[in-house]
C-alpha positions as CSV (number, residue, x, y, z in Angstrom):
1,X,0.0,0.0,0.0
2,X,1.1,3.4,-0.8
3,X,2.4,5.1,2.4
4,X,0.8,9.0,2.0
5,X,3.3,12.1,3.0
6,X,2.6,15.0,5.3
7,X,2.1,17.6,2.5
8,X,3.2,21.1,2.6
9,X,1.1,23.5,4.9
10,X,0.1,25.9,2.5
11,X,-1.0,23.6,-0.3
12,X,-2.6,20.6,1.5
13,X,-5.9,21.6,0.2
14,X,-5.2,22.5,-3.3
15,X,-3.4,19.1,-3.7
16,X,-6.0,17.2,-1.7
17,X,-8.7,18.8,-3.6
18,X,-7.0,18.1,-6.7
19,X,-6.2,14.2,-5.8
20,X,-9.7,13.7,-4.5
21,X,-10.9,15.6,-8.2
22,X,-8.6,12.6,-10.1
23,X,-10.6,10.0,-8.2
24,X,-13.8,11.3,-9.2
25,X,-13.0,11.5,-12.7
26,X,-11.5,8.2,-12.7
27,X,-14.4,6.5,-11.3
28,X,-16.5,9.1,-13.3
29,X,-14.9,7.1,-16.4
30,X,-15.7,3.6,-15.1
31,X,-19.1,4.3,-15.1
32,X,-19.5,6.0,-18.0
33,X,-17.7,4.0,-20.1
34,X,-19.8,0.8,-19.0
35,X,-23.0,2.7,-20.0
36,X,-21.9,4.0,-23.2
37,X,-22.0,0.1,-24.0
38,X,-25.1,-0.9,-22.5
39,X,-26.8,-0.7,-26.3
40,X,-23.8,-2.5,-27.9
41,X,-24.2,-5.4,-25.3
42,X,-27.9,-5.6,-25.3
43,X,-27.9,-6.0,-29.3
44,X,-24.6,-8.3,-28.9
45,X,-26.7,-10.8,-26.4
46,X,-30.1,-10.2,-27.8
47,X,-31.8,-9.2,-24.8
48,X,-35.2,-7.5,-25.2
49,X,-36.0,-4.4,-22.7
50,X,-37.4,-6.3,-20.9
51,X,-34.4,-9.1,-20.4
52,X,-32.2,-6.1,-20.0
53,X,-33.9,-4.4,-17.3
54,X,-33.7,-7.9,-15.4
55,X,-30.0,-8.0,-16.2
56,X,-29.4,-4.8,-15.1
57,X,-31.1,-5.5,-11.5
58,X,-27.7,-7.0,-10.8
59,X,-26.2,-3.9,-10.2
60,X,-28.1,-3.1,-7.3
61,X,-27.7,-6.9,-6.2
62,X,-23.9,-6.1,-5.3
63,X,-24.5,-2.1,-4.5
64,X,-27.0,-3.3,-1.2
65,X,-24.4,-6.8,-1.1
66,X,-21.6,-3.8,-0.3
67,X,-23.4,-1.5,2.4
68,X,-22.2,-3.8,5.6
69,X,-18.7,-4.3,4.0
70,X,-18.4,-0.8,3.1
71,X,-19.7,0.8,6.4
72,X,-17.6,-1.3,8.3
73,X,-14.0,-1.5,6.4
74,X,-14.2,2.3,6.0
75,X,-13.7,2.3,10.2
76,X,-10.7,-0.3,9.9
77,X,-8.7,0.8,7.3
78,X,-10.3,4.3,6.3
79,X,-11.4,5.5,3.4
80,X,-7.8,6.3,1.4
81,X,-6.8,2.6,1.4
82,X,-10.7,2.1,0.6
83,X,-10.2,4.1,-2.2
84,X,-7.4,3.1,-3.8
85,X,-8.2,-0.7,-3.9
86,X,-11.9,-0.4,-4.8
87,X,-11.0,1.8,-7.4
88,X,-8.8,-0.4,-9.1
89,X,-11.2,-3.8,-8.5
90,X,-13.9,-1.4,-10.3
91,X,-12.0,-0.9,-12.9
92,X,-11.1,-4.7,-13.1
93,X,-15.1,-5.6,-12.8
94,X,-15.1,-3.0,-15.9
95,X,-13.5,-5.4,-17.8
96,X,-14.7,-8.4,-16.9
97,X,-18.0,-7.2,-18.4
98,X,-16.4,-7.2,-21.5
99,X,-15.2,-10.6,-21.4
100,X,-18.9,-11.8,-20.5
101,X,-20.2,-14.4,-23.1
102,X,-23.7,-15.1,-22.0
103,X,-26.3,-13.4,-19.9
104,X,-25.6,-15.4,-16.2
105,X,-21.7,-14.5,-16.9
106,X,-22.9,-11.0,-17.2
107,X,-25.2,-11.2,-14.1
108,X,-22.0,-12.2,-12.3
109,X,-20.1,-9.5,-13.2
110,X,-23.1,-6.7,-13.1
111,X,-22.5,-7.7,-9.3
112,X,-18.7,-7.5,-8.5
113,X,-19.0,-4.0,-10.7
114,X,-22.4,-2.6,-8.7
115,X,-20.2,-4.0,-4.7
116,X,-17.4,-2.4,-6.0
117,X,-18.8,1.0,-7.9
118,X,-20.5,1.3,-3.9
119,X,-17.1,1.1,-2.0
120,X,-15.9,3.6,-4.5
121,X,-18.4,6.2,-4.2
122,X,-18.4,6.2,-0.5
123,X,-14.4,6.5,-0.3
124,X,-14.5,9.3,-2.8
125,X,-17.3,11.4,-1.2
126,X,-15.2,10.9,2.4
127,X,-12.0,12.4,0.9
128,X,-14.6,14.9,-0.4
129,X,-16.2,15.5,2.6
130,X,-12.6,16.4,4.2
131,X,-11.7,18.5,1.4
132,X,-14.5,20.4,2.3
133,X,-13.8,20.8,5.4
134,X,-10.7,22.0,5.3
135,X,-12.2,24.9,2.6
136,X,-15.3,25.6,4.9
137,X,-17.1,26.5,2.3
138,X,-19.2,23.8,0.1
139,X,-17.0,22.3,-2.4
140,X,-18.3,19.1,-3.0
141,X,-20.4,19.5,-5.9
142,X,-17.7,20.5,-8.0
143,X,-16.2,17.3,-7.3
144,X,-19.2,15.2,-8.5
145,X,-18.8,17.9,-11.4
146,X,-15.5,16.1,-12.5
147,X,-17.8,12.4,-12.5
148,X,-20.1,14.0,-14.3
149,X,-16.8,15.1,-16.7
150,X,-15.6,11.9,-17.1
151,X,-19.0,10.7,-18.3
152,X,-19.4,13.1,-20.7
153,X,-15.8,12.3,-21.8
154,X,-16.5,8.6,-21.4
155,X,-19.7,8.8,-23.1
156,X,-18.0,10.2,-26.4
157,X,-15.3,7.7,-25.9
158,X,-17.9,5.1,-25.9
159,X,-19.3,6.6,-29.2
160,X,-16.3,6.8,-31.1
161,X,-15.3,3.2,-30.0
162,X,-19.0,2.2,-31.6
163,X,-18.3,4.2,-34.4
164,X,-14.7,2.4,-35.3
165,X,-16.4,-1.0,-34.1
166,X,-14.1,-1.8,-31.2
167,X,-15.3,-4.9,-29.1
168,X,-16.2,-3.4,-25.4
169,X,-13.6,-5.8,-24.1
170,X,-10.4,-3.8,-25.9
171,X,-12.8,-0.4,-24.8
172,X,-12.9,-1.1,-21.2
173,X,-8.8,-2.9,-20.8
174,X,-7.7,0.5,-22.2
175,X,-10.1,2.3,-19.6
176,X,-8.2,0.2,-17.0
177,X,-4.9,1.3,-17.9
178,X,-6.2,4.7,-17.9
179,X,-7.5,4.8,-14.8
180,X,-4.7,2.6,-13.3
181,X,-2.7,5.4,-13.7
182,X,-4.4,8.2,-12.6
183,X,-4.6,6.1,-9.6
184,X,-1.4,5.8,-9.2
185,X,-0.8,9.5,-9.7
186,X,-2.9,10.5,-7.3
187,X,-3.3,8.0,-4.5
188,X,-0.3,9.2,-2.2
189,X,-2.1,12.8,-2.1
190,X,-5.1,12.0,-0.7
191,X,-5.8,12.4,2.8
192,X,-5.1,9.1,5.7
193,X,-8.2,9.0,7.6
194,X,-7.3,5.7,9.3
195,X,-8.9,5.9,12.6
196,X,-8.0,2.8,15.5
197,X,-11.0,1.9,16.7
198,X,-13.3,-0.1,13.9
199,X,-16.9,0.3,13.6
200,X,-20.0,-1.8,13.7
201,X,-20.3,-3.6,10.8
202,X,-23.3,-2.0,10.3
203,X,-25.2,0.9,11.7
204,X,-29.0,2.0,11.4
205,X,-29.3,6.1,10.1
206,X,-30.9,8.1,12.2
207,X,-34.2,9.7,10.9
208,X,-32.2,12.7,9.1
209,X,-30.0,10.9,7.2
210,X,-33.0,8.8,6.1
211,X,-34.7,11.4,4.6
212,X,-31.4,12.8,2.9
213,X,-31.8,9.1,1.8
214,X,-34.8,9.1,0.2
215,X,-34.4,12.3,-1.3
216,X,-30.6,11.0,-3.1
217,X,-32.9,7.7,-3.9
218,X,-35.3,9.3,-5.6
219,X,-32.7,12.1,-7.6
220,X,-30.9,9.0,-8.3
221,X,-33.8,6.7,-10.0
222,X,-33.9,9.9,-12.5
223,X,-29.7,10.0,-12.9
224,X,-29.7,6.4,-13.6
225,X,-32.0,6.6,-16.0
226,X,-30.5,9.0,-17.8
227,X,-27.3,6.9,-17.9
228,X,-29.1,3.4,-19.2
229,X,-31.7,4.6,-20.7
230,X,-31.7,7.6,-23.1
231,X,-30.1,6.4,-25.8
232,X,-32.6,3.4,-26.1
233,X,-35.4,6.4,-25.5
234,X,-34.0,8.5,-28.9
235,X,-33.4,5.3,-30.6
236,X,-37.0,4.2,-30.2
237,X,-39.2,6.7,-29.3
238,X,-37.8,9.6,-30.4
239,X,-36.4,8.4,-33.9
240,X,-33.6,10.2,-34.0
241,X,-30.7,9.2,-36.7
242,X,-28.9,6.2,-36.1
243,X,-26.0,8.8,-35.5
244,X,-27.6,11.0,-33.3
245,X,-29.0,8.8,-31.0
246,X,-27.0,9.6,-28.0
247,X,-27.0,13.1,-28.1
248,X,-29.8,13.2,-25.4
249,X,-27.6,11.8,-23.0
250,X,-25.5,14.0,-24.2
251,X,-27.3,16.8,-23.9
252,X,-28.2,15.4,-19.6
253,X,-24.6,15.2,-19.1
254,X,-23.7,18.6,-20.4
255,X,-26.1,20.2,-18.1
256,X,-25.5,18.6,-15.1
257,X,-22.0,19.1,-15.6
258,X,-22.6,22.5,-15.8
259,X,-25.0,22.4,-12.9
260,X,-22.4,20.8,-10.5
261,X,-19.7,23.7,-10.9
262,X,-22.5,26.3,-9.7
263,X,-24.4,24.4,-7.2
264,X,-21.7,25.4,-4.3
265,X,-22.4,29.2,-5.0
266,X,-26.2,28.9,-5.1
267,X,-26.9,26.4,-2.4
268,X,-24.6,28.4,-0.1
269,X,-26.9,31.9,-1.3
270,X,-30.6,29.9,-1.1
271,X,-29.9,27.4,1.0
272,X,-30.3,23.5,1.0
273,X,-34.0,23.1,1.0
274,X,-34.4,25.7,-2.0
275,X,-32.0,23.7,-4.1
276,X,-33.5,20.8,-3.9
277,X,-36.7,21.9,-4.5
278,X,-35.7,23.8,-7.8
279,X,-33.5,20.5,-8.8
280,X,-36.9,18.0,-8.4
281,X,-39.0,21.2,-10.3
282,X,-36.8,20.8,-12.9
283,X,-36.0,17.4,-13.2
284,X,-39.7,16.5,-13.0
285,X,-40.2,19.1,-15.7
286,X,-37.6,18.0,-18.1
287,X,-39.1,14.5,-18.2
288,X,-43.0,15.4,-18.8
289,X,-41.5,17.9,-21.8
290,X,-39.7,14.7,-23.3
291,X,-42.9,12.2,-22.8
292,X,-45.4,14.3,-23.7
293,X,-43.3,16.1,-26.8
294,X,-41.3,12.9,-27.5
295,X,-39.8,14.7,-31.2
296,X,-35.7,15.3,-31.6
297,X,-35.7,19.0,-30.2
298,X,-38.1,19.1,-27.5
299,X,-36.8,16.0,-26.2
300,X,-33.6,17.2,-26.1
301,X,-35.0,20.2,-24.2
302,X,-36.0,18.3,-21.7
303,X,-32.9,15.9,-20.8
304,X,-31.0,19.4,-20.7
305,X,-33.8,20.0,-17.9
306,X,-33.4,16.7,-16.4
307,X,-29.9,17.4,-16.3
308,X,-29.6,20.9,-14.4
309,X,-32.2,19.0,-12.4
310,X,-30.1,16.2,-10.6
311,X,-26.9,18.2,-10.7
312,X,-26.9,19.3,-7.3
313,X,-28.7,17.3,-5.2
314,X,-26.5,14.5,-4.9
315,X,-24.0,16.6,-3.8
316,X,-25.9,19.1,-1.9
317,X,-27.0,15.3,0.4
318,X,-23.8,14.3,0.7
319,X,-22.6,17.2,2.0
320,X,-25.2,17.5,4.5
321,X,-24.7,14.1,5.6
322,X,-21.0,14.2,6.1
323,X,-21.6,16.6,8.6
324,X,-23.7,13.9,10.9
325,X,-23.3,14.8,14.6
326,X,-24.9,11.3,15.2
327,X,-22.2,9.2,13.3
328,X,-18.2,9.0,11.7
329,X,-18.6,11.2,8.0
330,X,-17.5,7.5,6.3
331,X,-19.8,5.7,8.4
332,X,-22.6,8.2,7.9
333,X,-22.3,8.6,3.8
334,X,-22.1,4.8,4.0
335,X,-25.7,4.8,4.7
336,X,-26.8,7.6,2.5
337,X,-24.9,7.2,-0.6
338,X,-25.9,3.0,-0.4
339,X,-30.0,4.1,-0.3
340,X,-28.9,6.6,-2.9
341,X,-27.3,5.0,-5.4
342,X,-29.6,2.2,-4.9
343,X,-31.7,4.3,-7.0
344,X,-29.2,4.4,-9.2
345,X,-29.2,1.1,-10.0
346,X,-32.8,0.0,-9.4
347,X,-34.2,2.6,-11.6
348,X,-32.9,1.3,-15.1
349,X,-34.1,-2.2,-14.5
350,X,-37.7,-0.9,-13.6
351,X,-37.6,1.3,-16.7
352,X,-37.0,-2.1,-18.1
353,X,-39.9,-3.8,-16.8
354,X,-42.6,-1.3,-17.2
355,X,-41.6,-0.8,-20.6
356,X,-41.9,-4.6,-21.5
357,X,-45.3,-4.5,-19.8
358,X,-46.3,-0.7,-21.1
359,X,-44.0,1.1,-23.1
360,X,-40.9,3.5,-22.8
361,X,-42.7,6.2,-22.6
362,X,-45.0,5.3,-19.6
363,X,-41.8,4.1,-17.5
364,X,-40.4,7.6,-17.8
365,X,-43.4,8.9,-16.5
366,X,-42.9,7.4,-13.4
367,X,-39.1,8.5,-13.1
368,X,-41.0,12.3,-13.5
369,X,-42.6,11.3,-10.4
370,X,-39.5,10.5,-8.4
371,X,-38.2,14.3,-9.4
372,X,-41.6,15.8,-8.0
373,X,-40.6,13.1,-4.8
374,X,-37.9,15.1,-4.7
375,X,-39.8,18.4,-4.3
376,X,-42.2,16.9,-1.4
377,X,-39.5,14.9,0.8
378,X,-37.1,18.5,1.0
379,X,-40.3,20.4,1.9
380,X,-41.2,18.1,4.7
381,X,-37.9,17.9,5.5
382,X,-36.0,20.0,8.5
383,X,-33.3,21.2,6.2
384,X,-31.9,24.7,5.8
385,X,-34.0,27.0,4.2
């Protein structure tokens, strides 16, 4: 394991901030460059929506698998050394989708890459969270701004790898190497949390944190369907080109990149509940503007909506619960960020089922609903105003 320095007093944050900035690009790029290839796969292995949306319910299969490991290793060995090794297994379970030949080989893997993406994301937001606080000011949606970075710059990646007809398996080993070595670059930066008493394996939330939860659970159904889902949207519903199919998702990741560099400033001027009542406005917006106009420029209208829409909140949750009074940051986003980004992962395979039952269209209908969720839970909620 890589042994971190003491670094230099005066630019400890800048080179933690920037370190911690690498690692959310770098697992930004994971991501993305998995679902850039969800369409190449579910042609490749024949899988209807339908089939799809059940394979994708792997994911959160090893994301929930990961909360009592996560919550609890974080405590033992903190979340640097967390990072660093579940960053490079994610990368690895990156590649071993690639080298999936059938559907239950895929199912495995979906797993090991949904425990590991987990572990990742709640080591990366605990360096963030210290970053933060060594700024006091809110910083940490500019991280997630990076991720969202990476999967615009993995998303175009992805296309250009469709468009030369690279296999995902030679897409995803260069995306290892890549990472790998921003890894490497980074890792001795970050900051060594290691504390020397462990945790409980696993912890109950207190009623706060749950409704931070719910509100990152339901942000995240949206987020995730944006990720698996909006290329298949322009492809069938919209009819776009067959070369302009992804520039929905596109258009969501521009916007929420956007979104995640100026959420610090306006959550820190309107306050927490304000934010995330805009964010589910407009997320819940953009969606009913792309079901009910489903035609190239309206629909791209609204995933730039949907995109502003889940920029910040997220970040704006993970902030708040890093700042727990109740529990350790790690232990605390451990919780959040699992009930989160299990809407991350649940979402896409619902899509999938309601739209074998239904149709597309009426399963994003129900994502809008999540983003108006989104609206009532912060209202109810005892958050800033």
């Amino acid at each position: 394991m890589i042994d971190a320095p003491t670094l230099p007093a005066l630019n400890s944050k800048r080179t933690l901030r920037i370190a911690v900035g690498a690692m959310f690009f770098m697992a930004g790029l994971s991501f993305s460059s998995w679902a850039s290839r969800i369409a190449t796969v579910q042609q490749t292995m024949g899988l209807s929506d339908a089939a799809l949306g059940a394979v994708l319910f792997s994911l959160p299969v090893g994301l929930m698998s990961s909360l009592p490991f996560s919550g609890w290793i974080i405590t033992k060995i903190g979340s640097r050394r967390l990072l660093i090794g579940a960053l490079l297994i994610y990368a690895c379970a990156l590649v071993t989708l690639g080298l999936a030949q059938n559907t239950f080989q895929l199912i495995v893997c979906l797993i090991g890459f949904g425990f590991s993406s987990n572990a990742v994301n709640i080591a990366v937001n605990t360096q963030a969270v210290a970053a933060e606080e060594l700024y006091q000011r809110p910083i940490l949606a500019s991280f997630h701004g990076l991720w969202s970075l990476a999967g615009f710059a993995g998303g175009g990646f992805g296309t250009l790898m469709i468009a030369l007809n690279i296999a995902p398996l030679y897409h995803f080993l260069l995306m290892l190497v890549v990472i790998a070595a921003g890894v490497a670059i980074s890792a001795r930066y970050l900051k060594d949390d290691k504390v020397a008493s462990a945790g409980p394996a696993f912890v109950m939330p207190d009623k706060s944190l749950i409704k931070l939860g719910i509100i990152a659970f339901c942000s995240m159904i949206c987020e995730g369907a944006m990720f698996d889902w909006s290329v298949i949207y322009f492809k069938k519903i919209v009819l776009a080109p067959a070369t302009m199919v992804g520039i929905g998702f596109t258009a969501f990741m521009l916007t929420m990149f956007i979104g995640r560099f100026v959420a610090d400033s306006f959550a820190h001027k309107f306050g927490l509940k304000r934010t995330l009542q805009i964010s589910g406005a407009l997320t819940a917006t953009g969606l009913a503007v792309a079901v009910i106009f489903p035609y190239f420029y309206t629909a791209i209208f609204g995933f730039l909506l949907v995109g502003a829409g889940v920029s910040s909140v997220v970040p704006m949750v993970y902030s708040a619960a890093g700042k727990s009074k109740t529990m350790q940051p790690g232990v605390a986003l451990a919780a959040v960020s699992t009930i989160g980004f299990l809407g991350f992962f649940v979402g896409p395979p619902v899509i999938g089922f309601i739209a074998g039952i239904a149709t597309l269209r009426a399963s994003f209908v129900l994502i809008a609903l999540m983003g108006l969720s989104v609206v009532v839970v912060s209202t109810k909620a005892k958050l800033d105003s």
